[in-house]
GULUMBA-960761 format. One record per residue (C-alpha): chain; residue number from 1; x, y, z; residue in three letters. Coordinates in Angstrom, 1 decimal. Example, Ala and Ser with C-alpha at 12.3 -4.5 7.8 and 13.67 -1.06 7.14 Angstrom:
REM GULUMBA-960761
+--------+-----+--------+--------+--------+--------+
| chaine | num |     c1 |     c2 |     c3 | residu |
+--------+-----+--------+--------+--------+--------+
|      A |   1 |   12.3 |   -4.5 |    7.8 |    ALA |
|      A |   2 |   13.7 |   -1.1 |    7.1 |    SER |
+--------+-----+--------+--------+--------+--------+
//
This chain:
REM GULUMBA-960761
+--------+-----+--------+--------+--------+--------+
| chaine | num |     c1 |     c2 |     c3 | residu |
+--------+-----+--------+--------+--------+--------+
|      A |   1 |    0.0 |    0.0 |    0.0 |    UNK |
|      A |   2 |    1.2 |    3.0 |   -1.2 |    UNK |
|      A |   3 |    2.9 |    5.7 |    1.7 |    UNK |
|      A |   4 |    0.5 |    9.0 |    2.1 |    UNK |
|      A |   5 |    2.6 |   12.0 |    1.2 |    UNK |
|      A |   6 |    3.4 |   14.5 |    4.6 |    UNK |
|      A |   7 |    1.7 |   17.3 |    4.9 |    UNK |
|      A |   8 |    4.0 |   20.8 |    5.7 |    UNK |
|      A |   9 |    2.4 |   20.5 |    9.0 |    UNK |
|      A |  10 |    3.4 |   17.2 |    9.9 |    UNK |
|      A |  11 |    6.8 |   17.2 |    8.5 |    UNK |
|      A |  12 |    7.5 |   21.0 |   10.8 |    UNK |
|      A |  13 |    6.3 |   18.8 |   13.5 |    UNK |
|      A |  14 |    8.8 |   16.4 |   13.0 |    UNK |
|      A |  15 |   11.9 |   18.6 |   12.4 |    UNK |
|      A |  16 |   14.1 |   20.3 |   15.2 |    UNK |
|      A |  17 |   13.5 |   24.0 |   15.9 |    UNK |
|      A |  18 |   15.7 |   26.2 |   13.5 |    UNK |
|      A |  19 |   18.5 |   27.9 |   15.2 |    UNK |
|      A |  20 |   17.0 |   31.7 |   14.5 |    UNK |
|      A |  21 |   14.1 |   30.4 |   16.0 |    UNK |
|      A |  22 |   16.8 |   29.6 |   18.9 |    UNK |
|      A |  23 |   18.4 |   32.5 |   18.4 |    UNK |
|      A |  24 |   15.2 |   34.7 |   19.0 |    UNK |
|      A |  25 |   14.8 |   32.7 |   22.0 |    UNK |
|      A |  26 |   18.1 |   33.7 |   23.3 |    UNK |
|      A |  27 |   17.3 |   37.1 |   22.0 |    UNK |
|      A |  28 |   14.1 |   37.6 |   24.0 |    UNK |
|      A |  29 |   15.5 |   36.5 |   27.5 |    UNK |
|      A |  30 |   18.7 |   38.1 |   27.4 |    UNK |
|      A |  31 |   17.4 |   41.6 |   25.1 |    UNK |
|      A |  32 |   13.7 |   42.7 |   26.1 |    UNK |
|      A |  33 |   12.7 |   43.3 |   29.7 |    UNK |
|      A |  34 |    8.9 |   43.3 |   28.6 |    UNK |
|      A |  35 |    8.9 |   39.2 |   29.4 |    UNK |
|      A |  36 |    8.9 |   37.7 |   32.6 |    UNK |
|      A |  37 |   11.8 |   35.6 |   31.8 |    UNK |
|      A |  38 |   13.8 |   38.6 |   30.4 |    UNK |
|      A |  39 |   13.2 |   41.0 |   33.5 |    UNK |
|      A |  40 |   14.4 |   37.9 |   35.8 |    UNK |
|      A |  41 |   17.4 |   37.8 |   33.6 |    UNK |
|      A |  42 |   18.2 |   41.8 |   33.7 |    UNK |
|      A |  43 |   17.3 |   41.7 |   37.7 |    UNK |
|      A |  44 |   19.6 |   38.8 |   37.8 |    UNK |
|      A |  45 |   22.1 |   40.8 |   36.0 |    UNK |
|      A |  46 |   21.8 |   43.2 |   38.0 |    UNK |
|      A |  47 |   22.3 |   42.1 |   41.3 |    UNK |
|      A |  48 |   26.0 |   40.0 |   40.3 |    UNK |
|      A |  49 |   26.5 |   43.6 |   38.7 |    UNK |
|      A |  50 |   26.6 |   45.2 |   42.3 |    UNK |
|      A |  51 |   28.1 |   42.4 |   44.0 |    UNK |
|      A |  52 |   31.2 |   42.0 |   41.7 |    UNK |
|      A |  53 |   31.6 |   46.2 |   42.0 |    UNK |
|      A |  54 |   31.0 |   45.8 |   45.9 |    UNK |
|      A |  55 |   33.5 |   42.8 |   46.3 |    UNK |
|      A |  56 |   36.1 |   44.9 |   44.2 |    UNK |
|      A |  57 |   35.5 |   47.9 |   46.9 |    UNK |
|      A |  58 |   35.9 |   45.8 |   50.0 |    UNK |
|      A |  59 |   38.7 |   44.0 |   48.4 |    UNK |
|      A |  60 |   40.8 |   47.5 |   48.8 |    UNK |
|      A |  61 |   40.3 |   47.6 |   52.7 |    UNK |
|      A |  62 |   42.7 |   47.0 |   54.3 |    UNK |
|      A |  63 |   41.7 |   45.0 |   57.0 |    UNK |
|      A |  64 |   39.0 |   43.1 |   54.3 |    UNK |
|      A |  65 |   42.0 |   42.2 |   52.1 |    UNK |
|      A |  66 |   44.0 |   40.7 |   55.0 |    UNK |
|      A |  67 |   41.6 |   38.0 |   56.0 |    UNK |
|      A |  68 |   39.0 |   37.7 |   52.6 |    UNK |
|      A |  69 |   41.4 |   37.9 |   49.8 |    UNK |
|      A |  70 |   41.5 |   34.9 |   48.9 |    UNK |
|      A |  71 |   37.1 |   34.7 |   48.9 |    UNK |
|      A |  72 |   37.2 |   38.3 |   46.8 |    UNK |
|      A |  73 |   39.8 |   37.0 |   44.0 |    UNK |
|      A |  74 |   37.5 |   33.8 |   43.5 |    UNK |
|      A |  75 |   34.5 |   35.9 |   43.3 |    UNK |
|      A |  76 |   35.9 |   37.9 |   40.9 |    UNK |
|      A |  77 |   36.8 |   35.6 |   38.6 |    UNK |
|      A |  78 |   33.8 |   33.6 |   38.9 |    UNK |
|      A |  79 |   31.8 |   37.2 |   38.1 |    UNK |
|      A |  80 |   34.1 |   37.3 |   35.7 |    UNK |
|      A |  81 |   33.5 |   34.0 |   33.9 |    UNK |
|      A |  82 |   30.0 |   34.6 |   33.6 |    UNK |
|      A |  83 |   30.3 |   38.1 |   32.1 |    UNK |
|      A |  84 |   31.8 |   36.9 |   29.7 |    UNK |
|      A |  85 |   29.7 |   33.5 |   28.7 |    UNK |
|      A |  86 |   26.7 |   36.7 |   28.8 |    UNK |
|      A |  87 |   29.1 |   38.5 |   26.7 |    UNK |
|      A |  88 |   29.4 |   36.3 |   23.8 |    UNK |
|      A |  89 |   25.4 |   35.3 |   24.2 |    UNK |
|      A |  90 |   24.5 |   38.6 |   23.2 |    UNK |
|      A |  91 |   26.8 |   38.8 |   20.4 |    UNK |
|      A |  92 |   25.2 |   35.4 |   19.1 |    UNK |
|      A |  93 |   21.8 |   35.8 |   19.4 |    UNK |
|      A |  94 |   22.0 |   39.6 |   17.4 |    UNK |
|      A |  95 |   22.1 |   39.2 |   13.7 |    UNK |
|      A |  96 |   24.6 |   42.0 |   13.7 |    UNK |
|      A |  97 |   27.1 |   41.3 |   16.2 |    UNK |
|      A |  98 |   29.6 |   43.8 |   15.1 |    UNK |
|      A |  99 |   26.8 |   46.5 |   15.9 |    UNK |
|      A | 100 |   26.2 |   45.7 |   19.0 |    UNK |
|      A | 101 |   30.2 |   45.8 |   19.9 |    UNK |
|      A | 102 |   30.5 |   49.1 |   18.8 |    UNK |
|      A | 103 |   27.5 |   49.8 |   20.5 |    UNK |
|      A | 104 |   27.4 |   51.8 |   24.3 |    UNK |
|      A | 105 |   26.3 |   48.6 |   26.3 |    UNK |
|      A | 106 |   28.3 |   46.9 |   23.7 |    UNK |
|      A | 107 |   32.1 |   48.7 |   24.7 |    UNK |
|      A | 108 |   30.8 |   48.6 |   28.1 |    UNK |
|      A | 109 |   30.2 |   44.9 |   28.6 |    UNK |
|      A | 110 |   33.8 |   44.2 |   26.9 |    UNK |
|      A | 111 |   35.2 |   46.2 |   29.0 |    UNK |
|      A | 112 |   33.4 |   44.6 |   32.5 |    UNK |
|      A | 113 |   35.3 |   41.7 |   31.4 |    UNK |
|      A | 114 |   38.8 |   42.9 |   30.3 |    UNK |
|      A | 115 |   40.4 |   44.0 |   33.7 |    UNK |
|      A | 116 |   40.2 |   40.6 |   34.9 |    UNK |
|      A | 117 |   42.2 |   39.7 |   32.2 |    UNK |
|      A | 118 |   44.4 |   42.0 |   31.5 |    UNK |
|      A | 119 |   45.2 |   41.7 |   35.6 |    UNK |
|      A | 120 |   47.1 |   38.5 |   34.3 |    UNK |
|      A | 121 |   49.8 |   40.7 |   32.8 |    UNK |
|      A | 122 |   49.7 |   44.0 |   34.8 |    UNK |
|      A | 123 |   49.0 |   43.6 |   38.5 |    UNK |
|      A | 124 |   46.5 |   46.0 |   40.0 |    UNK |
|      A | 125 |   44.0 |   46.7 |   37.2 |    UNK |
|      A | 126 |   41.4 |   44.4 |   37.7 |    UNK |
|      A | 127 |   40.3 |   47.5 |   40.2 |    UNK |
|      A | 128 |   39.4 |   48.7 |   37.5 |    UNK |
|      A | 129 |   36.1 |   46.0 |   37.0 |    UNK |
|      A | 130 |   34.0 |   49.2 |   38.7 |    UNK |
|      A | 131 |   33.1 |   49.8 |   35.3 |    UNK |
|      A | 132 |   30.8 |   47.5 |   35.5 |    UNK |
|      A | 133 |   28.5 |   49.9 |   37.6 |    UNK |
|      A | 134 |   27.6 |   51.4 |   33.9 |    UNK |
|      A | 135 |   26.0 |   48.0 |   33.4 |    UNK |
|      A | 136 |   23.5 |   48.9 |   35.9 |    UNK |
|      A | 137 |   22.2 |   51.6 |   33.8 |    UNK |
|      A | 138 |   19.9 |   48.5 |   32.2 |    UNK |
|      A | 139 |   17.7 |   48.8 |   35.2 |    UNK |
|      A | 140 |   15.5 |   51.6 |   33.4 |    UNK |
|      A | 141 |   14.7 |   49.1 |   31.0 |    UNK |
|      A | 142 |   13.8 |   46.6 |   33.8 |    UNK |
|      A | 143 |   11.7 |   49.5 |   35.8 |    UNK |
|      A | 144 |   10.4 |   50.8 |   32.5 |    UNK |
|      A | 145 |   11.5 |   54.1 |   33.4 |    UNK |
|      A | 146 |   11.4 |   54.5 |   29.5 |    UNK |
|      A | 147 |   11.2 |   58.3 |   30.0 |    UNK |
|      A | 148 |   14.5 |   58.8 |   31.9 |    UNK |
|      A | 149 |   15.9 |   57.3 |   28.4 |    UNK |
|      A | 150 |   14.0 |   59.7 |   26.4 |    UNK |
|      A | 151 |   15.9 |   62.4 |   28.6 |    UNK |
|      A | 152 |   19.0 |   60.5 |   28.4 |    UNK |
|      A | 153 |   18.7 |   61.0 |   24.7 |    UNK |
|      A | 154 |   17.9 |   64.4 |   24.9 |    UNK |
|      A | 155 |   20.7 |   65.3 |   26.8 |    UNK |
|      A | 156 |   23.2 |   63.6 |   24.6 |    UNK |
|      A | 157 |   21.4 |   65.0 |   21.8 |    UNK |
|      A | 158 |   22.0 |   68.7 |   23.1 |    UNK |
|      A | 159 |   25.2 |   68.0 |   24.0 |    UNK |
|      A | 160 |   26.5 |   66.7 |   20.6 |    UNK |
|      A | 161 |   24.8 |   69.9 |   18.8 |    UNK |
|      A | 162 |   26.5 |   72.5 |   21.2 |    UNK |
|      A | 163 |   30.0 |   70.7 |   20.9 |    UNK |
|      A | 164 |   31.4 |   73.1 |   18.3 |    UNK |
|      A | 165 |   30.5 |   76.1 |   20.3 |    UNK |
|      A | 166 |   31.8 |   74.6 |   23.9 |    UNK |
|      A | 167 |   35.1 |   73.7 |   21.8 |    UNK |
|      A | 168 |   35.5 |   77.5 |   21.0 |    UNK |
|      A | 169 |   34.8 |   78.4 |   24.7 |    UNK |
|      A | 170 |   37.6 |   75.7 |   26.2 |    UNK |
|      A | 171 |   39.8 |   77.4 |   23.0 |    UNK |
|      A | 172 |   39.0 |   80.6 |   24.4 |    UNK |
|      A | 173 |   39.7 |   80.0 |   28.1 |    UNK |
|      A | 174 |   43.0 |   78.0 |   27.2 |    UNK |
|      A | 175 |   44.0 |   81.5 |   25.3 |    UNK |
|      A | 176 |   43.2 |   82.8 |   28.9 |    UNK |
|      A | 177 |   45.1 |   80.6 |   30.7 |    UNK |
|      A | 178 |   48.4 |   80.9 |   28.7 |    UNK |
|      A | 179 |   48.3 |   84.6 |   28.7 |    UNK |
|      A | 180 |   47.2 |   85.1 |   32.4 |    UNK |
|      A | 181 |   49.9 |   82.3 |   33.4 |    UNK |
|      A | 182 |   52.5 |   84.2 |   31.8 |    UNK |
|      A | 183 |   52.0 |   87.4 |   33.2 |    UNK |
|      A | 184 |   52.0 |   85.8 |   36.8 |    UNK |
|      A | 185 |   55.4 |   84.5 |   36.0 |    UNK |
|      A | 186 |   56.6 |   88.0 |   35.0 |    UNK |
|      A | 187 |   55.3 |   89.5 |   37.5 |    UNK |
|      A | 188 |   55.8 |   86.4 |   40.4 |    UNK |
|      A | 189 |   58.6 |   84.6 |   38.9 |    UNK |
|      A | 190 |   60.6 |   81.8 |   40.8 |    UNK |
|      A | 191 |   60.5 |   82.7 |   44.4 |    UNK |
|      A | 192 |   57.1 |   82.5 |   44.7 |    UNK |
|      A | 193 |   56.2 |   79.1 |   43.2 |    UNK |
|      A | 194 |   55.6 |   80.9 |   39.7 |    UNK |
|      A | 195 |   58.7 |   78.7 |   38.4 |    UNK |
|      A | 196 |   57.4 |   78.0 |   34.9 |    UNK |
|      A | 197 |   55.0 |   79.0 |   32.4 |    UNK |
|      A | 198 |   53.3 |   75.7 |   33.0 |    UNK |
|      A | 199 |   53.3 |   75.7 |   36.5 |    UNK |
|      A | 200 |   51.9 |   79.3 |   36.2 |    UNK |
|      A | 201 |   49.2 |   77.9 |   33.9 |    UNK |
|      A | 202 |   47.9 |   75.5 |   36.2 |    UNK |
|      A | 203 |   47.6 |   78.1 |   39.0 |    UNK |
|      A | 204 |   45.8 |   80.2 |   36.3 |    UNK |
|      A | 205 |   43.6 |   77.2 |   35.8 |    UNK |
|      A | 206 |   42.8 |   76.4 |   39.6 |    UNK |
|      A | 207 |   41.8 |   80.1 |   40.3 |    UNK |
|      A | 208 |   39.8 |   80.3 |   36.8 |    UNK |
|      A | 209 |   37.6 |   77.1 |   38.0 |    UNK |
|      A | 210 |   37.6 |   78.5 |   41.5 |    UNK |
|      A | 211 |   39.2 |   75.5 |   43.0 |    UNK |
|      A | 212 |   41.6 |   77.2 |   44.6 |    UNK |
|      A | 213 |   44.0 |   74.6 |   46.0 |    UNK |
|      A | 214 |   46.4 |   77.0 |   47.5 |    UNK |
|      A | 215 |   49.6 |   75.4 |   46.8 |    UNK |
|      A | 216 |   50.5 |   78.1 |   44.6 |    UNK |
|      A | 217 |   49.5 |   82.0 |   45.6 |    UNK |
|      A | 218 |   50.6 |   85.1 |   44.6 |    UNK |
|      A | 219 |   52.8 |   87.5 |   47.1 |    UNK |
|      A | 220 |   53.0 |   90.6 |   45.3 |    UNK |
|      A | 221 |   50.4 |   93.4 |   45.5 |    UNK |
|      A | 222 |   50.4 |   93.4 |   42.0 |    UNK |
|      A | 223 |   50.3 |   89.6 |   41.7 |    UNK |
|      A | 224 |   47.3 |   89.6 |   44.2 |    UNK |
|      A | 225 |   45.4 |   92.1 |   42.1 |    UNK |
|      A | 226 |   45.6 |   89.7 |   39.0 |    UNK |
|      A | 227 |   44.5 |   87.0 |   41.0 |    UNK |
|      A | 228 |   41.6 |   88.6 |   41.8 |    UNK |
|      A | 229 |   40.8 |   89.7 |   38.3 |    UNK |
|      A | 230 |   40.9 |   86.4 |   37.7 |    UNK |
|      A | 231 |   38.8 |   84.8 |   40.4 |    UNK |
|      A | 232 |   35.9 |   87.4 |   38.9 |    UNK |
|      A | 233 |   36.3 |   86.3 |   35.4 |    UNK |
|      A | 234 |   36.2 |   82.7 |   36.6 |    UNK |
|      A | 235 |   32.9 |   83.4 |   38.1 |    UNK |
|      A | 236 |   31.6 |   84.8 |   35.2 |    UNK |
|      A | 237 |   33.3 |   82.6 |   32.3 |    UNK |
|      A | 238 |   32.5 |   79.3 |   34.6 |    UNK |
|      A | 239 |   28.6 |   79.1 |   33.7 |    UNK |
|      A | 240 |   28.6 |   79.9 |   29.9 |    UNK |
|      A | 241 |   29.4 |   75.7 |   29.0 |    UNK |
|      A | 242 |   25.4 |   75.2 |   31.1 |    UNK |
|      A | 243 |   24.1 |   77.9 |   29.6 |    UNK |
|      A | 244 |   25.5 |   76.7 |   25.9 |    UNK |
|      A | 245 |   23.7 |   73.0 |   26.1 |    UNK |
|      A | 246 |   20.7 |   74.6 |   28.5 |    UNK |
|      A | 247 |   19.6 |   76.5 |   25.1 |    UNK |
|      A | 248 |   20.1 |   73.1 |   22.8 |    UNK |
|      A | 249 |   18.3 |   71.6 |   25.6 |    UNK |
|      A | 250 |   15.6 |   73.4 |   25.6 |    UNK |
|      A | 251 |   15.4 |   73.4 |   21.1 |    UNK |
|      A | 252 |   15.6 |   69.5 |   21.4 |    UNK |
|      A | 253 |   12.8 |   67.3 |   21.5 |    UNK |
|      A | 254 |   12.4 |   63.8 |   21.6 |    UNK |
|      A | 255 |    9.2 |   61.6 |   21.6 |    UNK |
|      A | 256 |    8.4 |   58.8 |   24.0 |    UNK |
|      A | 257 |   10.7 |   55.6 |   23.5 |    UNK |
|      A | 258 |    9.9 |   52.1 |   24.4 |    UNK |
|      A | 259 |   12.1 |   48.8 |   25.8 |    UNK |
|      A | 260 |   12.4 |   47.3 |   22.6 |    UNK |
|      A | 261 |   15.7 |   45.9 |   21.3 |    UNK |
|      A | 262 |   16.7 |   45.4 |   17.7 |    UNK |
|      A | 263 |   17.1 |   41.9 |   17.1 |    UNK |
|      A | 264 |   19.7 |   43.0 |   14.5 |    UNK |
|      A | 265 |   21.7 |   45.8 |   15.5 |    UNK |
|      A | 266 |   20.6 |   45.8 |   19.7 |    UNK |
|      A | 267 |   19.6 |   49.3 |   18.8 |    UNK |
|      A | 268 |   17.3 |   51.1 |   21.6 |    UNK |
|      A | 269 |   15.4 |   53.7 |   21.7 |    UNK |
|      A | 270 |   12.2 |   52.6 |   19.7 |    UNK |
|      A | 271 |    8.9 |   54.9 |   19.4 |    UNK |
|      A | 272 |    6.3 |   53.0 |   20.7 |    UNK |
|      A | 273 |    4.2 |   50.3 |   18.9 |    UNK |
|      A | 274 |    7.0 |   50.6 |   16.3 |    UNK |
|      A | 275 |    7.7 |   47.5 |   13.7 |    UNK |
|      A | 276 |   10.7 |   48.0 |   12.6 |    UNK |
|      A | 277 |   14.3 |   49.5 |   14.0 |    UNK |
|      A | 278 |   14.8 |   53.1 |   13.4 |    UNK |
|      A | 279 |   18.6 |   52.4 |   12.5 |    UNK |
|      A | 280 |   18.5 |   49.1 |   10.3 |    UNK |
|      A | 281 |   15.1 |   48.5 |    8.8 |    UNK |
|      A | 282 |   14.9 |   45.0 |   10.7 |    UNK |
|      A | 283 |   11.2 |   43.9 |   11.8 |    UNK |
|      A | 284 |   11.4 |   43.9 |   15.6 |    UNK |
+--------+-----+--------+--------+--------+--------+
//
């Protein structure tokens, strides 16, 4: 008796699940925060975020280092290991895993890994894991505070359109400095800690900020009348960089975004109820 041919249906009931279908899998835990399974992952996250950061503080007391040591360096490579194995996940399950590497999250995950590493070879740095406190910054998406990240973006936003007028304003006070540093050294010079047109620039710089360290001061009456010149200025030059990105602030606008993740690129920043990504065309 002659076999009955297999219908589509049956014969995708018999096969395995394709790996994008995998992949998407991955990509829904590990991506979105909108699923229960992918806001226990990010909480998850999370919490072995702080504890790897607090176990790197403790590990620089003194008296912590003395009798846990031993406890912190395993827990840090153990944080470490699994950073990592989360690392390369999200680089598979994105169909563009060179955009997400060049991506914010992207540099900073690499780089909550590399200390560790590079700690191997140069003693000391894996201090520098604390960067993995950026990696908490995830926890908007988890809250959906999706309105702090519309202000996050606004922010940036100003602050990349008033770059080319606060570069002519740090121009403009380094033209400041070098010409007010060199007239302290004329009129200071050697004996009074004004050795160098350097070191008088950086005393310029201190007083123009209004930090005021004190390690350098003028002793002259003239000196001391150019100081506070100076201080005045710095008072009134100090707040034109806010006021700069306060008016791009306030000309910027940026709608509501949501917790979706390109599947493709890891993009964020979606409008709501949006299909596809804004940066790659791919159908979330």
């Amino acid at each position: 008796m002659p076999e009955l041919p297999t219908t589509d249906t049956d014969a995708a009931a018999t096969q395995p699940a394709e790996p994008h279908g995998r992949r998407r899998r991955l990509h829904t835990v590990i991506f979105e925060a909108d699923t229960p399974g992918g806001k226990l992952f990010d909480v998850a996250l999370i919490g072995c975020i702080l504890a790897s950061v607090l176990a790197v503080m403790l590990d620089t007391v003194g008296a912590f280092h003395e009798q846990w040591s031993g406890l912190f360096n395993v827990a840090e490579w153990v944080f470490t290991i699994l950073f990592s194995i989360e690392y390369v996940l999200r680089l598979l399950c994105v169909r563009r895993p060179s955009a997400y590497a060049r991506s914010f999250y992207g540099v900073v995950d690499l780089l909550a890994v590399l200390p560790t590493y590079a700690a191997l070879l140069l003693p000391g740095t894996h201090y520098l894991t604390v960067v993995r406190l950026l990696r908490v910054l995830r926890i908007f998406r988890v809250l959906k505070l999706t309105q702090y990240l519309g202000e996050a973006r606004l922010l940036a936003s100003a602050i990349r359109s008033s770059r080319r007028k606060v570069v002519v304003f740090l121009l403009f006070v380094l033209t400041c400095t070098v010409i007010l540093g060199s007239l302290m050294f004329v009129v200071e010079g050697g004996r009074h800690g004004f050795t160098s047109i350097p070191r008088s620039m950086y005393w310029a710089i201190v007083t123009l900020t209004t930090v005021g360290y004190g390690d350098i001061s003028p002793q002259t009456p003239l000196g001391q009348t150019l100081a506070a010149a100076i201080m005045i200025l710095g008072y009134s030059i100090i707040a034109i960089p806010t006021g700069i990105v306060s008016v791009e602030f306030s000309r910027a606008f940026e709608p509501e975004v949501s917790t979706q993740v390109c599947p493709s690129c890891a993009a964020e920043g979606h409008a709501p109820g949006a299909d596809y990504c804004n940066r790659c065309g791919v159908k979330l």
